[in-house]
Gaussian input, Z-matrix of N, CA and C with variables (Angstrom, degrees):
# hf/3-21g

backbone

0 1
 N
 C     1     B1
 C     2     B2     1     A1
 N     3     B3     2     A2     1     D1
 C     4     B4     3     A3     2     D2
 C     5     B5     4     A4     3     D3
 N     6     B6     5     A5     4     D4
 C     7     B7     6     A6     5     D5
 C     8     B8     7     A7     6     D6
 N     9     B9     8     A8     7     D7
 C    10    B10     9     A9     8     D8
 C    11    B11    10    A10     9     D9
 N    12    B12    11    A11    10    D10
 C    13    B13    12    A12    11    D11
 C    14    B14    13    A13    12    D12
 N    15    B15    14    A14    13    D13
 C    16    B16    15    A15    14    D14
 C    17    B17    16    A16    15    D15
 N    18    B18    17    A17    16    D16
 C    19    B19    18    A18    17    D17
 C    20    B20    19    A19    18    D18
 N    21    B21    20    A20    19    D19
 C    22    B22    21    A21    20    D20
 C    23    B23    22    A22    21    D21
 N    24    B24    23    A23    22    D22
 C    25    B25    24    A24    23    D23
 C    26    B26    25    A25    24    D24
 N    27    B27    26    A26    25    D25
 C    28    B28    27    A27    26    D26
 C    29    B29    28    A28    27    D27
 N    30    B30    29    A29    28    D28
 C    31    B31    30    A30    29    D29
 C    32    B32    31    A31    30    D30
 N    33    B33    32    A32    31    D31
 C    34    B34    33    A33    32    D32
 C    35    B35    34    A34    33    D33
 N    36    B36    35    A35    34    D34
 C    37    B37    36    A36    35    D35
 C    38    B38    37    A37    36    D36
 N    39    B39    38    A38    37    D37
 C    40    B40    39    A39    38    D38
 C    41    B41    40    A40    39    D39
 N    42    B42    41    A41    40    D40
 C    43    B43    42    A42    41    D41
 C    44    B44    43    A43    42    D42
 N    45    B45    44    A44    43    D43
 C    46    B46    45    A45    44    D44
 C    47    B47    46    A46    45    D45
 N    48    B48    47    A47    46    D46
 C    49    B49    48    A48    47    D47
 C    50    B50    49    A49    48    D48
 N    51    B51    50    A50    49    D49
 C    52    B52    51    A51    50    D50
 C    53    B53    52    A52    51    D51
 N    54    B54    53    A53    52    D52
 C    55    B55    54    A54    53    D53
 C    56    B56    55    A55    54    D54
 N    57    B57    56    A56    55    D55
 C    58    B58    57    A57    56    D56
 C    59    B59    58    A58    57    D57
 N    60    B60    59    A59    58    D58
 C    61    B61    60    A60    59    D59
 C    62    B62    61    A61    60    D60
 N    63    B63    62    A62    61    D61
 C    64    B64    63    A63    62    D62
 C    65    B65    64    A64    63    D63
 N    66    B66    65    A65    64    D64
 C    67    B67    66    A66    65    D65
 C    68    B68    67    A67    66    D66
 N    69    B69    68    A68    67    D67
 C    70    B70    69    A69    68    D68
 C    71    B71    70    A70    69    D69
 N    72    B72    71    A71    70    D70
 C    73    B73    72    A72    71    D71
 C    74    B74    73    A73    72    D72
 N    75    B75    74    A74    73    D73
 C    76    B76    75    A75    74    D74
 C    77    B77    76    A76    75    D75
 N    78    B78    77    A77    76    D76
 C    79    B79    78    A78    77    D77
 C    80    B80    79    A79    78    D78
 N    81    B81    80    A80    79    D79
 C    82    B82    81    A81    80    D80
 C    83    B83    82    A82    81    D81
 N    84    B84    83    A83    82    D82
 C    85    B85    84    A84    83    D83
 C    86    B86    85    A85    84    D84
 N    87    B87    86    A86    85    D85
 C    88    B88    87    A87    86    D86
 C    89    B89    88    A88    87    D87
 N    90    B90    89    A89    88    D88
 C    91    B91    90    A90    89    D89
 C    92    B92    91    A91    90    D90
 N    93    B93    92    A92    91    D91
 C    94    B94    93    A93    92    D92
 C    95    B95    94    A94    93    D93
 N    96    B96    95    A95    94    D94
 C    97    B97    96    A96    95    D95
 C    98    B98    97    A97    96    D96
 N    99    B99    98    A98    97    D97
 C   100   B100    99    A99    98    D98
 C   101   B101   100   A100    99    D99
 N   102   B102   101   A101   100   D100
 C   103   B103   102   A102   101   D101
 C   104   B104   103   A103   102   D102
 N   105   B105   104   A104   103   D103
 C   106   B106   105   A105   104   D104
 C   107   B107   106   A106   105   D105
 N   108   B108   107   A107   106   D106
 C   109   B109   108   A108   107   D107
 C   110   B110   109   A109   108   D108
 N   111   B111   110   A110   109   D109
 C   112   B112   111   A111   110   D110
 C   113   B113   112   A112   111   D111
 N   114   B114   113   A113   112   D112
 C   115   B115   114   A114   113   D113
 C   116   B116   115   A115   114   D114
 N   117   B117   116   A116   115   D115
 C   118   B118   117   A117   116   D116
 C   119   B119   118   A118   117   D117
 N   120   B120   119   A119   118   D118
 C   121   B121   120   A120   119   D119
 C   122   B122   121   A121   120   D120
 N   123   B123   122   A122   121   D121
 C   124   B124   123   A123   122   D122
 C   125   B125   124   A124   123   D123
 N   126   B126   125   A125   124   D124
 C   127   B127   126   A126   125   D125
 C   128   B128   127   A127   126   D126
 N   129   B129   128   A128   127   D127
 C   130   B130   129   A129   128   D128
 C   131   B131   130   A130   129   D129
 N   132   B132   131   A131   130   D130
 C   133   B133   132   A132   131   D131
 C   134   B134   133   A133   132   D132
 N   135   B135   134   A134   133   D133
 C   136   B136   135   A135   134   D134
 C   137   B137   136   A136   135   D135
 N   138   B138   137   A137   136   D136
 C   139   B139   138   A138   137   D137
 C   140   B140   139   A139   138   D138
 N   141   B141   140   A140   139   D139
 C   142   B142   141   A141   140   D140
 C   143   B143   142   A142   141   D141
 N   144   B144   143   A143   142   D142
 C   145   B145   144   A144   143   D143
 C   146   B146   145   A145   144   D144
 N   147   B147   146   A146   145   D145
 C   148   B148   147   A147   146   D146
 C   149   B149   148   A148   147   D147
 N   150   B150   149   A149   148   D148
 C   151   B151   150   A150   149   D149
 C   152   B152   151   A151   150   D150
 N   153   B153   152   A152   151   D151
 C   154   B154   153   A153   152   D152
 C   155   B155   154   A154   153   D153
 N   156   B156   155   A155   154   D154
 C   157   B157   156   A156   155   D155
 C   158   B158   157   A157   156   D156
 N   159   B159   158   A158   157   D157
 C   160   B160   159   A159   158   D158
 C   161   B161   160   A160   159   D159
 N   162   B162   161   A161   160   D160
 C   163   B163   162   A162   161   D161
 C   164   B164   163   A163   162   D162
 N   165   B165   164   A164   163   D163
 C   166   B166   165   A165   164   D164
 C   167   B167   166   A166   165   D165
 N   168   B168   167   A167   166   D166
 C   169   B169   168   A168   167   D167
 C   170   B170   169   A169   168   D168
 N   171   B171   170   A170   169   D169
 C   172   B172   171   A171   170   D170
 C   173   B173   172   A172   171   D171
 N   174   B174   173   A173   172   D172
 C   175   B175   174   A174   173   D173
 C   176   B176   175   A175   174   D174
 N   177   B177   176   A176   175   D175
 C   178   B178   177   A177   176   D176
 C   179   B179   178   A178   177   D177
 N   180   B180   179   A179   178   D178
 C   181   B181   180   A180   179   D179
 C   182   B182   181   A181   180   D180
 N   183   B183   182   A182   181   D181
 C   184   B184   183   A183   182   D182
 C   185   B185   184   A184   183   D183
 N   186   B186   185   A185   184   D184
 C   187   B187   186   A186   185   D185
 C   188   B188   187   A187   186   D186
 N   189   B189   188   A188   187   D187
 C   190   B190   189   A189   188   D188
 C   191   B191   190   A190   189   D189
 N   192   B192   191   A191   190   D190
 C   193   B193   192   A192   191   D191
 C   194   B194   193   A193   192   D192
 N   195   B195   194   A194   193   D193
 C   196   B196   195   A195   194   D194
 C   197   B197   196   A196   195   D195
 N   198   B198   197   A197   196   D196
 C   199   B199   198   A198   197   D197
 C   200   B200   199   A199   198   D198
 N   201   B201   200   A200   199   D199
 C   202   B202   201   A201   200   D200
 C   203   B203   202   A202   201   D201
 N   204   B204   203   A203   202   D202
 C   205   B205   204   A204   203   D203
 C   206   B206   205   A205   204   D204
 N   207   B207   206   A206   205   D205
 C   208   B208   207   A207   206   D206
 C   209   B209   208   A208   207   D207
 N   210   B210   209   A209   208   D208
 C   211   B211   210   A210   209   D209
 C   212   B212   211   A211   210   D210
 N   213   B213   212   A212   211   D211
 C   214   B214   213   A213   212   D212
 C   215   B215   214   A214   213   D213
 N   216   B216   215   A215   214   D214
 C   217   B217   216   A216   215   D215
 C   218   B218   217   A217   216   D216
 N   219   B219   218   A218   217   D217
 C   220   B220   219   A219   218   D218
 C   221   B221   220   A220   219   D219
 N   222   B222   221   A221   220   D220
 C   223   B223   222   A222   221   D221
 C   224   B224   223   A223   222   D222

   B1=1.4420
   B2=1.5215
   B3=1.3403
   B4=1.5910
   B5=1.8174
   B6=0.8637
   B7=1.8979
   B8=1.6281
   B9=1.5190
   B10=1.7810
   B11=1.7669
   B12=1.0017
   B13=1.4187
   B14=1.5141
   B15=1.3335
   B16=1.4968
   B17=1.6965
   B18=1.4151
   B19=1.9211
   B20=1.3702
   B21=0.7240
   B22=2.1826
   B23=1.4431
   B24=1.5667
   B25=1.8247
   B26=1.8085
   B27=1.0901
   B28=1.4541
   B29=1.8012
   B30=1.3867
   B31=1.2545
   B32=1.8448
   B33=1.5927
   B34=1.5754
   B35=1.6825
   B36=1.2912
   B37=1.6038
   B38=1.0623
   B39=1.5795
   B40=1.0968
   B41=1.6792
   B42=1.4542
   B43=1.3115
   B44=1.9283
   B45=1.3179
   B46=1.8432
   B47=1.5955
   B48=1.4129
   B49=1.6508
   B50=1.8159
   B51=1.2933
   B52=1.3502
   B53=2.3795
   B54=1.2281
   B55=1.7234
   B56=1.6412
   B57=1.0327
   B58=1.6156
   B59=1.5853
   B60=1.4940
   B61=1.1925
   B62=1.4932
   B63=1.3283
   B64=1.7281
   B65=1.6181
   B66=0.9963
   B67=1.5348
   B68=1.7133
   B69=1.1010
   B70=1.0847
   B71=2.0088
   B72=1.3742
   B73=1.5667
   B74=1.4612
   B75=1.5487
   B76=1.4120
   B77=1.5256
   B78=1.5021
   B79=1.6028
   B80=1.3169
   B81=1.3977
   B82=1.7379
   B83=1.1941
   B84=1.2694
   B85=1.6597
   B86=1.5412
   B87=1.5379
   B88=1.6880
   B89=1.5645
   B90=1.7164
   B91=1.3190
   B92=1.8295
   B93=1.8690
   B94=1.2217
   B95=1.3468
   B96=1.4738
   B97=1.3966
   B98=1.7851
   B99=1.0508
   B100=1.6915
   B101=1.9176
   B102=0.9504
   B103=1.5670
   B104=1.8110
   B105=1.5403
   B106=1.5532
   B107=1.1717
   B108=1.0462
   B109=1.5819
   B110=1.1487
   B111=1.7263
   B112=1.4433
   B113=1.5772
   B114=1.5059
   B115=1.4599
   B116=2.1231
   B117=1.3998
   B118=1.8948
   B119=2.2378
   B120=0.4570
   B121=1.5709
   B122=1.3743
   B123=0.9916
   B124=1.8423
   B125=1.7780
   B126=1.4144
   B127=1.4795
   B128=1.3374
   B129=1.5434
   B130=1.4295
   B131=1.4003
   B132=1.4649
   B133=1.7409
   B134=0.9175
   B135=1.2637
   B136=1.8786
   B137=1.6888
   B138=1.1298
   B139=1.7158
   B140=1.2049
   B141=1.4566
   B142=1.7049
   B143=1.2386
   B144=1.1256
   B145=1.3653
   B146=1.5445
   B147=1.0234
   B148=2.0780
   B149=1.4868
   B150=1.3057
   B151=1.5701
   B152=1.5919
   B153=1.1640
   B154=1.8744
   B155=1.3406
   B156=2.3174
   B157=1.4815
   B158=1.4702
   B159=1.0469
   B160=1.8969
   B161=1.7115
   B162=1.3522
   B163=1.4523
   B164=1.3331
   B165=1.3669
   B166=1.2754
   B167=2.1233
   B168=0.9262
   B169=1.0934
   B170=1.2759
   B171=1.5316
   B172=1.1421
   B173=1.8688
   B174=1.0357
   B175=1.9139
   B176=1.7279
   B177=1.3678
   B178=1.4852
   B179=1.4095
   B180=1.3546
   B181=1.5341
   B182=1.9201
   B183=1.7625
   B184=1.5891
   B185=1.9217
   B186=1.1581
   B187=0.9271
   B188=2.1770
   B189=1.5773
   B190=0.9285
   B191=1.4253
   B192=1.4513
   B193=1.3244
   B194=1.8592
   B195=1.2540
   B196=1.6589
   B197=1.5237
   B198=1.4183
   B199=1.9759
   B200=1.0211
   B201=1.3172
   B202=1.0112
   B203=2.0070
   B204=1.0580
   B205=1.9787
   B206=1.4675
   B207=1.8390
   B208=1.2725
   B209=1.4018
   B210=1.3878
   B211=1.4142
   B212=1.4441
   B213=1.6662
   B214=1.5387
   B215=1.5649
   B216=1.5886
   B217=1.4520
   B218=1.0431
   B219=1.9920
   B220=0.9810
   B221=1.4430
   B222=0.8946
   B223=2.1268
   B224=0.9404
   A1=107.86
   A2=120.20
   A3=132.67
   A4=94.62
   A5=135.45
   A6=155.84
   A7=97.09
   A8=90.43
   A9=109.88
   A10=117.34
   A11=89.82
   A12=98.94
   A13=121.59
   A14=125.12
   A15=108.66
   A16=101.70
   A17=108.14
   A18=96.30
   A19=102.03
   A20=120.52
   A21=123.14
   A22=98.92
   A23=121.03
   A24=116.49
   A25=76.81
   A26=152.28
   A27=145.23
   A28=110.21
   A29=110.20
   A30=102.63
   A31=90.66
   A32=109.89
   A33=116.47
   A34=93.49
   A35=120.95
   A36=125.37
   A37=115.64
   A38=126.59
   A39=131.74
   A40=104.78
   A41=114.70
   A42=124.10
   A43=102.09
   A44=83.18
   A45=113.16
   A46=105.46
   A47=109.53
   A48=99.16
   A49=119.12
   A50=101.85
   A51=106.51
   A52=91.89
   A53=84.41
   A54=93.92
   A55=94.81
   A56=122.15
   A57=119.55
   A58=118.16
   A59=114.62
   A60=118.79
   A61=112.56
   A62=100.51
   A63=120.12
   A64=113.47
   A65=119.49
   A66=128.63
   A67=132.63
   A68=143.77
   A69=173.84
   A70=87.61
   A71=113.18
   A72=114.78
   A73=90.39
   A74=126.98
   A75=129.04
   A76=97.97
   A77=102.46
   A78=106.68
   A79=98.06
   A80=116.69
   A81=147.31
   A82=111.82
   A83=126.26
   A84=123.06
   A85=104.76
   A86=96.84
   A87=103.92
   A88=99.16
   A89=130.14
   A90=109.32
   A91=109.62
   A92=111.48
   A93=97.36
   A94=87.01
   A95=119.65
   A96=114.06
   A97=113.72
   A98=118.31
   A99=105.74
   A100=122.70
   A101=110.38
   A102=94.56
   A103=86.00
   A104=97.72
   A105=126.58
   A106=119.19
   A107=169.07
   A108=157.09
   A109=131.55
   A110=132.79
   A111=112.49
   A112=88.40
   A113=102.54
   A114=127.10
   A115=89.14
   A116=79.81
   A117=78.24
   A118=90.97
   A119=133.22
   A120=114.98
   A121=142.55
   A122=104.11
   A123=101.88
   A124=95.46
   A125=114.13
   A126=107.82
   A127=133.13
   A128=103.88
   A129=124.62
   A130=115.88
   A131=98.70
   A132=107.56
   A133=110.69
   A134=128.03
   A135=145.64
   A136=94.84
   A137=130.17
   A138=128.25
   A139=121.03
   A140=120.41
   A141=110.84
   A142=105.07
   A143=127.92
   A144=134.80
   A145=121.44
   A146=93.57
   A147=105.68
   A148=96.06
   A149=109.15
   A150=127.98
   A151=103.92
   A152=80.24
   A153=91.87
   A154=93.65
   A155=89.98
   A156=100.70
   A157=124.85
   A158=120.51
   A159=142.75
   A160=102.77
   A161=93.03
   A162=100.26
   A163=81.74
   A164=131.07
   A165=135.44
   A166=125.51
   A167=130.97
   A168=124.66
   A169=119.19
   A170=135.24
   A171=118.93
   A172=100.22
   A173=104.89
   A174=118.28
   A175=103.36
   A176=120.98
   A177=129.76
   A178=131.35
   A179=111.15
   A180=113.45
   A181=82.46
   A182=99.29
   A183=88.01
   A184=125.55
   A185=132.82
   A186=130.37
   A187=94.60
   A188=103.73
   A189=94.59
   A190=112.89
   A191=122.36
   A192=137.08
   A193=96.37
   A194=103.05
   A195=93.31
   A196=113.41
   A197=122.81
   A198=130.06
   A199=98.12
   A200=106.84
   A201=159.05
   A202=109.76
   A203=101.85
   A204=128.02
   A205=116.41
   A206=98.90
   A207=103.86
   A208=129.05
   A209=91.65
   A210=109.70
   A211=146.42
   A212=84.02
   A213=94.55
   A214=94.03
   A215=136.21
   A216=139.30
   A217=123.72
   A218=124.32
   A219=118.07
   A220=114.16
   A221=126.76
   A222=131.75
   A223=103.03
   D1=119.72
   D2=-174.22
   D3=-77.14
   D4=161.43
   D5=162.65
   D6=-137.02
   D7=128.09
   D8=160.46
   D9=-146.56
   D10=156.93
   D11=178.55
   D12=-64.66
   D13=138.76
   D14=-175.14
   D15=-60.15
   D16=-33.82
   D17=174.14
   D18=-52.55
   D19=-71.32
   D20=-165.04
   D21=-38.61
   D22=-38.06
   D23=-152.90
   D24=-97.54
   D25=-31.14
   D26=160.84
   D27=-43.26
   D28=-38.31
   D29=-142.73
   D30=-92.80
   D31=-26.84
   D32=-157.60
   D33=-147.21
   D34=64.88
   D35=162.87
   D36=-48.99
   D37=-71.20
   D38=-156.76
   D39=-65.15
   D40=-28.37
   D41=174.51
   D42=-41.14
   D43=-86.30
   D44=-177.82
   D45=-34.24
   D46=-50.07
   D47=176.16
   D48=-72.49
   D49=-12.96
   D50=-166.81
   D51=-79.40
   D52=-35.20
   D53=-175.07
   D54=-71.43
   D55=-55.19
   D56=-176.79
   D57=-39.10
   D58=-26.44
   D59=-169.16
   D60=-69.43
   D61=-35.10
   D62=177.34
   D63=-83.25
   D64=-48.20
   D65=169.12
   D66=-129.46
   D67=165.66
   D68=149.00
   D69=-25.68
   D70=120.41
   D71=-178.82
   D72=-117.50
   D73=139.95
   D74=157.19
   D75=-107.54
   D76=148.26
   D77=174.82
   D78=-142.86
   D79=128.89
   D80=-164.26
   D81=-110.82
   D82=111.92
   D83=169.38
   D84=-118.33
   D85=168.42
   D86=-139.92
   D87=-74.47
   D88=2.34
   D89=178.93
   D90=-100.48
   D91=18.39
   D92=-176.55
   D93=126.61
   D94=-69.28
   D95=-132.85
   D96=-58.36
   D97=129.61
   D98=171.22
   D99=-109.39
   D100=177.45
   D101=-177.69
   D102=-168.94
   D103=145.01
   D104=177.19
   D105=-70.73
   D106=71.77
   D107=136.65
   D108=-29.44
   D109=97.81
   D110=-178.84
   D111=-142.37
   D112=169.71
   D113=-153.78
   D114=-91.45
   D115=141.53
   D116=-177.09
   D117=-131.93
   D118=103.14
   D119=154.58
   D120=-55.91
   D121=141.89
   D122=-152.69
   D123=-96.81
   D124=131.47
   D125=173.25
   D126=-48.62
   D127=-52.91
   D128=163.11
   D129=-157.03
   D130=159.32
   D131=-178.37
   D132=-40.69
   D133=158.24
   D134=173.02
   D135=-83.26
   D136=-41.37
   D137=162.47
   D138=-62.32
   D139=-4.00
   D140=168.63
   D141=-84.93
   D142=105.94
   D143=150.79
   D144=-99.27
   D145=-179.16
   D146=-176.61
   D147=-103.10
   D148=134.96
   D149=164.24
   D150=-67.59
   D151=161.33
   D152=171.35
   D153=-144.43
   D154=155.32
   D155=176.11
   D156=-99.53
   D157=149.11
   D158=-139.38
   D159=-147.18
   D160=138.28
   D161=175.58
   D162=-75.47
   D163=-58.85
   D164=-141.08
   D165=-17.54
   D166=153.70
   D167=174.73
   D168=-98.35
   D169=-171.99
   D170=172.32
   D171=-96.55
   D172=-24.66
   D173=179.78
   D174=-63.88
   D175=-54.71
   D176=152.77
   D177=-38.38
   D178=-33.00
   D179=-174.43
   D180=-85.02
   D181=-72.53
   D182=-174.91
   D183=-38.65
   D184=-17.52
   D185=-156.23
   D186=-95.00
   D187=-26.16
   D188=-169.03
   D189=-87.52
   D190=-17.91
   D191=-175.12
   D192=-72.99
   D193=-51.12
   D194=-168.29
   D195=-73.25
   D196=-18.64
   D197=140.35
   D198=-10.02
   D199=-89.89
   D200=-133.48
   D201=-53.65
   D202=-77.55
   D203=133.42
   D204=-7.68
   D205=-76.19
   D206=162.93
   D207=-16.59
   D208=-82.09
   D209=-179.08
   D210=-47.65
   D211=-23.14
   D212=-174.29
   D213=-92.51
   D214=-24.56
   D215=161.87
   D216=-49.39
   D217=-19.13
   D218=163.30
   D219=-74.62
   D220=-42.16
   D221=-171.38
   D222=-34.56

Protein backbone atom coordinates (compact mmCIF):
# COMPACT_ATOMS: atom_id res chain seq x y z
CA UNK A 1 0.00 0.00 0.00
CA UNK A 2 1.68 3.41 -1.37
CA UNK A 3 0.72 6.78 1.26
CA UNK A 4 0.97 10.36 -0.25
CA UNK A 5 0.32 13.56 0.67
CA UNK A 6 -2.81 15.26 -0.59
CA UNK A 7 0.06 17.89 -1.97
CA UNK A 8 1.89 14.99 -3.96
CA UNK A 9 -1.81 13.45 -5.15
CA UNK A 10 -2.49 17.47 -6.22
CA UNK A 11 0.71 17.73 -7.82
CA UNK A 12 0.75 14.05 -9.94
CA UNK A 13 -3.08 12.56 -10.07
CA UNK A 14 -2.99 10.79 -12.93
CA UNK A 15 0.28 9.30 -11.45
CA UNK A 16 -1.52 8.15 -8.02
CA UNK A 17 -4.59 6.83 -9.91
CA UNK A 18 -2.51 5.02 -12.34
CA UNK A 19 -0.75 3.30 -8.90
CA UNK A 20 -4.29 2.75 -7.36
CA UNK A 21 -5.11 0.41 -10.08
CA UNK A 22 -2.49 -2.08 -8.75
CA UNK A 23 -2.89 -1.39 -5.05
CA UNK A 24 -4.78 0.15 -2.22
CA UNK A 25 -3.50 4.27 -2.26
CA UNK A 26 -3.68 6.09 1.29
CA UNK A 27 -3.68 9.87 1.04
CA UNK A 28 -2.70 12.00 4.33
CA UNK A 29 -3.30 15.63 4.79
CA UNK A 30 -1.50 17.66 7.24
CA UNK A 31 -4.48 17.85 9.89
CA UNK A 32 -4.51 13.90 10.30
CA UNK A 33 -7.16 13.24 8.09
CA UNK A 34 -6.48 10.05 5.83
CA UNK A 35 -8.69 8.47 3.19
CA UNK A 36 -8.47 5.00 1.07
CA UNK A 37 -8.27 4.97 -2.66
CA UNK A 38 -8.60 1.75 -4.56
CA UNK A 39 -9.30 0.86 -8.19
CA UNK A 40 -12.94 -0.71 -8.61
CA UNK A 41 -13.97 -1.56 -12.37
CA UNK A 42 -17.04 -0.55 -13.69
CA UNK A 43 -19.17 -3.39 -15.50
CA UNK A 44 -20.46 -1.21 -18.10
CA UNK A 45 -20.93 2.36 -19.15
CA UNK A 46 -23.76 4.34 -17.52
CA UNK A 47 -24.51 5.28 -21.53
CA UNK A 48 -25.18 1.72 -22.49
CA UNK A 49 -28.59 1.58 -22.54
CA UNK A 50 -31.24 -0.59 -24.45
CA UNK A 51 -32.92 0.87 -27.53
CA UNK A 52 -36.47 0.74 -27.86
CA UNK A 53 -38.90 -0.03 -30.69
CA UNK A 54 -40.55 3.10 -32.56
CA UNK A 55 -42.60 3.47 -35.46
CA UNK A 56 -40.67 6.53 -35.70
CA UNK A 57 -38.76 7.29 -38.97
CA UNK A 58 -35.52 8.60 -39.50
CA UNK A 59 -37.31 11.75 -41.73
CA UNK A 60 -39.74 12.05 -38.44
CA UNK A 61 -37.14 12.10 -35.85
CA UNK A 62 -35.21 14.74 -38.20
CA UNK A 63 -38.29 16.71 -38.78
CA UNK A 64 -38.89 16.86 -35.11
CA UNK A 65 -35.46 18.08 -33.98
CA UNK A 66 -35.47 20.98 -36.56
CA UNK A 67 -39.31 22.06 -34.73
CA UNK A 68 -37.87 21.83 -32.29
CA UNK A 69 -34.66 24.46 -33.02
CA UNK A 70 -37.16 26.46 -34.57
CA UNK A 71 -38.73 27.21 -31.73
CA UNK A 72 -36.33 27.89 -29.43
CA UNK A 73 -35.03 30.76 -32.38
CA UNK A 74 -38.13 32.27 -31.90
CA UNK A 75 -37.64 33.31 -27.87
Amino acid sequence: MKVYTYSKVRQHLAAVLDSARHEPVVITRKAGDTFLLSYQRSAASPLDVPGIATQARTADILAAVKESRAGKARK
